[in-house]
N, C-alpha and C positions, 0 to 999 in steps of 0.2 A: 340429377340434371347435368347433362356434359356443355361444354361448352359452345356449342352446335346449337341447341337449344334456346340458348339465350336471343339468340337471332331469329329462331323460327318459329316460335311459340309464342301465345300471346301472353302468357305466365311471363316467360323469360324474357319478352319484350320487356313489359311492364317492371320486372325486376331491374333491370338494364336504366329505364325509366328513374325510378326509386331510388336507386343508389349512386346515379348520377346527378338527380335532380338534388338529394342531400348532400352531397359534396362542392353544387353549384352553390347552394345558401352558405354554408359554410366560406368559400372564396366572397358571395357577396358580403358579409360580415368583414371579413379583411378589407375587401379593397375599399369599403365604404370609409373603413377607419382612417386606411393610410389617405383617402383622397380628403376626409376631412379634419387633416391638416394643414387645408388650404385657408381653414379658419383660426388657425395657431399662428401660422405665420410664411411668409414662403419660403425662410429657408427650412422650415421645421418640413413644409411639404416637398421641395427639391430633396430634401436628404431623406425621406423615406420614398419617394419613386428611384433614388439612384440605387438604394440598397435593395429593391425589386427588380433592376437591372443588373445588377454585379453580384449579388451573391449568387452562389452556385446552386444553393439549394432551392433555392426562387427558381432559378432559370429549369431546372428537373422540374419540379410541380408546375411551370407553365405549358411545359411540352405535357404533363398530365390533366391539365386547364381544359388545355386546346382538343384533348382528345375529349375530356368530357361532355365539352361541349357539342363538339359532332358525336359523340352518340347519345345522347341527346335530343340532337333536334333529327338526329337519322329513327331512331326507334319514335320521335314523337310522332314523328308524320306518316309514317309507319303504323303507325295505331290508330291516328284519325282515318285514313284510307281504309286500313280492315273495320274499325267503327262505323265505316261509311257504308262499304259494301255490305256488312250484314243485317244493317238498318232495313233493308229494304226499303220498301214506298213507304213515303211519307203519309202520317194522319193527314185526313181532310182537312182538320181544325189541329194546330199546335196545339201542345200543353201548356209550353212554354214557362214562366218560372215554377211553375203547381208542382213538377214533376224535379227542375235543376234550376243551381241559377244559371243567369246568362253567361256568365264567364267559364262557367264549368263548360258549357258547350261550343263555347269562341276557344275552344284551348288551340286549336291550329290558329288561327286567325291572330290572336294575339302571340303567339309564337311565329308568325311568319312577320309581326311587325317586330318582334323583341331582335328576332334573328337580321332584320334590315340596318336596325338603328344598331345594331352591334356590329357590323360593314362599317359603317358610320365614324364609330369609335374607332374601333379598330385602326380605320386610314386617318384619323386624326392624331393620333397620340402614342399606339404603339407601334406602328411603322417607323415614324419620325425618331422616336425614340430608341430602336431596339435593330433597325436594317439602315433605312436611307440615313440618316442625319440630318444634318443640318440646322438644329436648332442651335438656340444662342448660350455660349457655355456662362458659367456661372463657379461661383467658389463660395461655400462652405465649410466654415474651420477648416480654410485649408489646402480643402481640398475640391478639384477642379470636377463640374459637373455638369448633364443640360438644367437645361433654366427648362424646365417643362411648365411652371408654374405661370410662366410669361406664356407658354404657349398656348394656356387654357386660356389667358385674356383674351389673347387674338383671337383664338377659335370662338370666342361667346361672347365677342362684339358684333355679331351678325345675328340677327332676328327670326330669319329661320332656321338657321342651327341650332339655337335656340328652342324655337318649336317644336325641332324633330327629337330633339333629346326630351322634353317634357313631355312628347308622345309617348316615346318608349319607355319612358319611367311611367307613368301610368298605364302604360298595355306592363310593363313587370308588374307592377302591384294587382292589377288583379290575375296574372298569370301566377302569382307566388299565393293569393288567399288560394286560390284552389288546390295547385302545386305542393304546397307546403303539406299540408294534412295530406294529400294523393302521396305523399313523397313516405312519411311513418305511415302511413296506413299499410303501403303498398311490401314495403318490409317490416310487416308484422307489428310492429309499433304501438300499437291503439288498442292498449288493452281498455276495455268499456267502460270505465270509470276513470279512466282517463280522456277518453274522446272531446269531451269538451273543453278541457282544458287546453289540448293540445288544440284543438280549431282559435282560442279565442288569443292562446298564444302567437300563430300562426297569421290573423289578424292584426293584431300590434306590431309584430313582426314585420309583415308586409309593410302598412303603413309608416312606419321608422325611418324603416332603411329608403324607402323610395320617396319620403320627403327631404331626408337627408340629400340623398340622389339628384332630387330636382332641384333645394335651393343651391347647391353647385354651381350652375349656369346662369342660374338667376343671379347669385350673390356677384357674378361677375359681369353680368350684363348691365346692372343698376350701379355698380360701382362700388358697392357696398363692402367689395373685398379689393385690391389692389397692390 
């Protein structure tokens, strides 16, 4: 399969799919870690977004992030459309869960919310951080930094910023139960006596990282962190 392929087949969509979708869980693993550091302390969490900003090796894997992610949501939508078109007409009567669950079939829908609330972010935290500026600098052992950690208060002292981020961590977690196991299935992964394990790990998984995700916002809105 040449590279051509990748784009224009539904194999190589889906591979495209797979092996970006496991490098996305992989990044969520990270960033969940460094952002909860916001539980350790704020300089412990200022000093690991400055070293996300300033090492060199970081800034290479973001420019490969940012690609990931558009292809991505380019192959996702992608495959919901040809999934869509070949469906043809609808049963009279849905199957509806009998046949999949619901999330497995909202996979655009909750990807076109994941993809909003990640605009979201995006203009919240790494613009500020990494183009415009303007945030409030700060020192650590030292040495001079942003205070991004004060910027997460301001941002999640508003209630519906708030809301929309807990949206979007809930449209991830059930984009990731399906996701996850689609992701090793899809690159060969699942050998049969392992399938279960890998679904039930993929479950924990989800749920982990996207409560970890949401008390974030939370821990800052209630005051609980400061």
């Amino acid at each position: 399969m040449n590279w051509k392929h990748y784009f224009t087949t539904s194999i190589g969509k889906k591979l495209v799919m797979g092996f970006t979708g496991l490098f996305l869980i992989v990044f969520l693993v990270v960033h969940c870690y460094l952002n909860s550091m916001i539980f350790v302390s704020r300089e412990a969490f200022n000093a690991a977004a400055d070293f996300m900003a300033t090492c060199v090796a970081m800034r290479i894997l973001e420019v490969g992030l940012f690609a990931g992610i558009f292809l991505h949501i380019i192959q996702g939508f992608m495959l919901v459309r040809k999934n869509a078109s070949t469906r043809g007409e609808r049963y009279a009567v849905s199957a509806g869960n009998k046949t999949s669950a619901w999330y497995s079939r909202s996979m655009g829908l909750l990807g076109t919310l994941i993809f909003l609330f990640l605009i979201l972010h995006i203009n919240h935290f790494w613009v500020p951080s990494r183009i415009t500026g303007g945030l409030n600098p700060t020192e650590v052992h030292g040495v001079e930094m942003h205070d991004l950690y004060q910027k997460m208060i301001d941002i999640f002292q508003t209630p519906w910023v708030v809301a929309v981020y807990l949206l979007g961590v809930f449209s991830l977690a059930w984009h990731l139960i399906h996701g996850f196991y689609s992701a090793f299935q899809t690159m060969g992964l699942t050998m049969p006596k392992y399938k279960a394990l890998i679904r039930i790990v993929g479950i924990i998984f989800s749920i982990v990282i996207c409560l970890l995700f949401a008390l974030m916002p939370v821990s800052m809105f209630m005051g609980w962190v400061s």
